[in-house]
C-alpha positions in Angstrom: 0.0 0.0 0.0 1.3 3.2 -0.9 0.6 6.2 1.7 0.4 10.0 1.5 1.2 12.6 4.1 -1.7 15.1 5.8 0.5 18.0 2.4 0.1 15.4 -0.3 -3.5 14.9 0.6 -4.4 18.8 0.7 -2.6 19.2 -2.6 -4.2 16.4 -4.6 -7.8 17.1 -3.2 -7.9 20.5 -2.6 -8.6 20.0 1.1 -7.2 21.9 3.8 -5.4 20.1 6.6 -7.4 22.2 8.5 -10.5 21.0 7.3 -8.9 17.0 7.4 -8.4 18.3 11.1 -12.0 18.7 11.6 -13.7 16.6 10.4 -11.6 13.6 11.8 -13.2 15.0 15.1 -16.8 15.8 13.7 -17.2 12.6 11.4 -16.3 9.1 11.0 -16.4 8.6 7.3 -12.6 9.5 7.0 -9.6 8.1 9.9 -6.2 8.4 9.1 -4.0 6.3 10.0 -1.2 7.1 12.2 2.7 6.1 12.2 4.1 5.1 15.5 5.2 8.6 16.3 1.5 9.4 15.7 2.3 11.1 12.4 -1.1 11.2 10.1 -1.2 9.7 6.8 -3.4 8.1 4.2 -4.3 5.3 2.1 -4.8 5.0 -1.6 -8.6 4.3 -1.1 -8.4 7.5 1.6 -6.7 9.2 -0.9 -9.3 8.8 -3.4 -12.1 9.3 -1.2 -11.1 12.7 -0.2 -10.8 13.7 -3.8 -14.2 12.5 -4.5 -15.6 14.4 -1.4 -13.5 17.8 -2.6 -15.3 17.1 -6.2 -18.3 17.3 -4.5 -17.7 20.2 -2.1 -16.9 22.2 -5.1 -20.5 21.1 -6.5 -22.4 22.9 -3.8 -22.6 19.4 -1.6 -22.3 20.0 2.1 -19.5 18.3 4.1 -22.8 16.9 6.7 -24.1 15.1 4.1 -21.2 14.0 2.0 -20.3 12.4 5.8 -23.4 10.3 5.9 -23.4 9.1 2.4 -21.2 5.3 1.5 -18.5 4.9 -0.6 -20.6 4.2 -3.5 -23.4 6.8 -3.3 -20.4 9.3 -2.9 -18.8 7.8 -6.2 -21.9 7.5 -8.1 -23.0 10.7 -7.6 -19.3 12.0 -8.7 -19.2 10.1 -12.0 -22.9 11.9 -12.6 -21.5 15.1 -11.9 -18.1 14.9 -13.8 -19.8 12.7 -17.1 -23.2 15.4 -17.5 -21.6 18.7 -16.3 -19.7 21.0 -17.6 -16.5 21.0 -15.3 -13.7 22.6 -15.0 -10.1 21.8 -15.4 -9.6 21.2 -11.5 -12.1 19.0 -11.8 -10.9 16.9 -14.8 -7.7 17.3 -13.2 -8.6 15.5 -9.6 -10.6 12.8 -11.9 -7.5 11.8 -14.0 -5.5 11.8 -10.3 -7.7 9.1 -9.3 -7.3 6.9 -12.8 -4.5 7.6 -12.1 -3.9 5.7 -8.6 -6.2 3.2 -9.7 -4.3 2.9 -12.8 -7.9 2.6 -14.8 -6.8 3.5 -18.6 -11.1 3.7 -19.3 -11.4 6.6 -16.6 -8.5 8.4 -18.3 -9.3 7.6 -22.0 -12.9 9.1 -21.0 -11.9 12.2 -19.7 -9.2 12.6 -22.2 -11.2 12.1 -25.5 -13.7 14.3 -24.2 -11.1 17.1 -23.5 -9.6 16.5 -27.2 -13.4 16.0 -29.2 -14.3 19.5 -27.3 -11.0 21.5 -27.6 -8.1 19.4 -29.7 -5.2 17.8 -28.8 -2.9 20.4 -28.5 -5.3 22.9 -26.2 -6.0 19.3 -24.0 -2.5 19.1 -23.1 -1.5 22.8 -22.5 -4.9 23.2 -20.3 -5.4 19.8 -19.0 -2.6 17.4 -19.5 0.7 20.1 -18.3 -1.4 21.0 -15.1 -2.6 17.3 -14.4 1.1 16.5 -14.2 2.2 19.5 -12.3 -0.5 19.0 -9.9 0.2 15.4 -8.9 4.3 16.3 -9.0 3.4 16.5 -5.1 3.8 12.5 -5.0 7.2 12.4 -6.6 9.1 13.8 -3.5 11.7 12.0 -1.8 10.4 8.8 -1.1 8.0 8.5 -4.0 10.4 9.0 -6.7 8.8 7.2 -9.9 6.0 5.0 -8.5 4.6 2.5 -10.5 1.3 4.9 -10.9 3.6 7.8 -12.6 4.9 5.0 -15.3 1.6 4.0 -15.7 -0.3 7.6 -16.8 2.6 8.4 -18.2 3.1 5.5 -20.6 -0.8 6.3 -21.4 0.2 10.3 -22.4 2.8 9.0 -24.4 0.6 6.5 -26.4 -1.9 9.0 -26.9 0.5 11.6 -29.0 2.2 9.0 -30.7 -1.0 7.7 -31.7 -2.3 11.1 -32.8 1.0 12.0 -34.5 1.2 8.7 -36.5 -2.6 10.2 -37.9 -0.9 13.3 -39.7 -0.4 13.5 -42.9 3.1 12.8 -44.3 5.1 16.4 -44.9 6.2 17.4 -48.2 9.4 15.7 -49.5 11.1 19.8 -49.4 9.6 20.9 -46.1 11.8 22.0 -43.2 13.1 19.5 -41.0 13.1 19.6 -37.6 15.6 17.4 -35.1 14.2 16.9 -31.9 16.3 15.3 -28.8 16.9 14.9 -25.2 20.2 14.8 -24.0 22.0 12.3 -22.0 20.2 12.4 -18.3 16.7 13.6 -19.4 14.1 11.1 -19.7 10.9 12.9 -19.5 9.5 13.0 -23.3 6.3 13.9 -23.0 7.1 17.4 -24.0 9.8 16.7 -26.8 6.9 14.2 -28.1 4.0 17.2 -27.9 6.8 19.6 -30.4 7.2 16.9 -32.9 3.1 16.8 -33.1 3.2 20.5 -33.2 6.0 20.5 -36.0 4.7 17.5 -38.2 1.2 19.3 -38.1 2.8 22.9 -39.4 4.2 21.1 -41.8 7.3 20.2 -40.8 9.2 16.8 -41.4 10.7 15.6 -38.0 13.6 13.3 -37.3 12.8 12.1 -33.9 15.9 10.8 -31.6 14.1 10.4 -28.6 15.3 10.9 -24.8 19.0 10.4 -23.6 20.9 10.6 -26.8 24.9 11.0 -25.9 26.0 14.3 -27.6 28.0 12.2 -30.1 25.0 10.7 -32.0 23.6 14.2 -32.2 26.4 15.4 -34.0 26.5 12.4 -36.4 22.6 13.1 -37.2 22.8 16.9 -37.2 26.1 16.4 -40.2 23.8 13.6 -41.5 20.2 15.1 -42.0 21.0 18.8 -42.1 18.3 20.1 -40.0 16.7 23.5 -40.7 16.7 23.6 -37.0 17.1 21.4 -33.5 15.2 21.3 -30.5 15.7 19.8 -27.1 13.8 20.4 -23.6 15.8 20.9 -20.6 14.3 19.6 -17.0 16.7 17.8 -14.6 18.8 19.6 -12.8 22.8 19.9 -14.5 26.2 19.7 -13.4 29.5 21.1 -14.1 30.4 18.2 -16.3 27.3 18.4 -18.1 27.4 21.8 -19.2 31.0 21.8 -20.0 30.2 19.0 -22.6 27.1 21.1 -23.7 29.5 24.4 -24.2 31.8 21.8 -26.5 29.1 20.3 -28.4 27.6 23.7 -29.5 30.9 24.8 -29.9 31.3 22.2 -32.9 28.2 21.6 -34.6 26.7 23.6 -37.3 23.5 24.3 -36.4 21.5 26.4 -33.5 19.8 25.3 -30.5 16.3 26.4 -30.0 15.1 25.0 -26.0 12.7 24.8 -23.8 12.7 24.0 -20.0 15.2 25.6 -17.5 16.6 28.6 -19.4 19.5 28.9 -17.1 21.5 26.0 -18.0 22.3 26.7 -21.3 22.7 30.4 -20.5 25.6 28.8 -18.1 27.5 27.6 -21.5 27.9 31.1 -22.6 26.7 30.4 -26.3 23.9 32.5 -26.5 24.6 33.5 -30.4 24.2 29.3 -31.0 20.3 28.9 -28.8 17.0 30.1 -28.6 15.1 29.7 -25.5 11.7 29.7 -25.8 9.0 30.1 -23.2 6.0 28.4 -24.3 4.8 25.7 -26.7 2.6 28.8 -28.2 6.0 30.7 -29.0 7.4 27.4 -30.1 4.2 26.9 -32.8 4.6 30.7 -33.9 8.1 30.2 -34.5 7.8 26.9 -36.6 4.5 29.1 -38.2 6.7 31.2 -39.8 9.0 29.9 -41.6 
């Protein structure tokens, strides 16, 4: 069983500890358990209880009679709410935290498709998708460092724009090319996979490499293909060693660097004349736009 602490609880449901505080006194629909130094923390089905409840505290429910009500009425009545109202990205957002510890691929492909059939793919993940992933960052901490349930949703993100991008039409034979990468220690793709959607469906022929390519195969690639123009993402944090190697690999290749991520980092390298940093996938898609 995998537990969460009195913060991780108030992040992912939106309740206050104070309010956890409470109604542990008032009520005895929710107990937390306690660690031998009588520290407070939950379980999974706590965990997804509580979301439930906030769900339906933001619906106008009082805590009295959300207190009274079982496990099922409570989850009935929140699958009516989030399947025949018009709800809001918090909401969505607490719903794909729960197919999420559940690891239920039909509650996510629900709310998903939906999302995408009423706004597109790419407004999905900048509104729903991004925050869903920033929201639940609060169980990656120190001793929850890439659970099973992280692999899980994220495997499921992946499949969904590789899917989608495998639907575009093929580019034109002259288009620009783009080369997308992640360097050596960065494994998180979702973003990198999101811009080579974004590319491919301005236009753009891609050459996809991927996360963790050593520096060297770039270089081969970048001589090979000739890119119009490379992109990379930058989220782990980066040492001394790294960013020497990154101030030597832009020192020799042909070609400039446009990034995303932590803008510091490169900044480090003192190459500004070979990188681009841009802030948003929006000024990513204007760039690509126009050219």
């Amino acid at each position: 069983m995998i537990t969460y602490s009195v913060a991780q609880v108030e992040s992912l449901s939106g309740i206050s500890a104070h309010s956890l505080r409470i109604w542990e006194r008032r009520y005895d629909f929710i107990k937390p358990h306690r660690t031998e130094t009588n520290i407070r923390f939950y379980s999974d089905d706590q965990l997804k209880k509580l979301i439930n409840v906030g769900i339906l505290l933001k619906n106008s429910y009082k805590i009295s009679k959300v207190a009274a009500m079982t496990d099922d009425e409570i989850h009935s009545i929140v699958s009516k709410l989030l399947l025949h109202t018009t709800n809001t990205n918090q909401e969505d957002i607490k719903a794909l935290s729960i197919a999420m510890i559940d690891m239920e691929e039909q509650a996510f492909n629900q709310i998903f498709e939906s999302q995408v059939i009423k706004n597109g793919l790419v407004p999905t993940f900048l509104n729903l998708i991004y925050p869903f992933l920033q929201h639940v960052g609060v169980l990656w901490g120190i001793n929850k460092t890439m659970p099973a349930q992280e692999h899980f949703i994220s495997n499921l993100i992946r499949q969904k724009l590789i899917a989608a991008t495998d639907q575009l039409p093929l580019p034109k034979s002259d288009a620009p090319c783009l080369l997308l990468y992640l360097f050596e220690g960065e494994d998180h793709e979702i973003g990198l996979l999101l811009a080579n959607y974004m590319a491919k469906e301005l236009g753009w022929r891609t050459c996809y490499l991927g996360s963790n390519v050593p520096f060297g195969n770039i270089k081969i690639v970048n001589e090979q293909i000739k890119p119009d123009l490379m992109f990379s993402i930058f989220t782990s944090p980066r040492n001394a060693k790294f960013v020497k190697n990154l101030a030597e690999f832009l020192k020799e290749i042909d070609n400039t660097l446009f990034y995303s991520g932590h803008s510091d980092l490169v900044k480090q390298t003192e190459f500004d004349n070979k990188t681009v940093f841009l802030q948003s996938p929006a000024e990513f898609s204007k760039y690509l736009a126009s050219k």
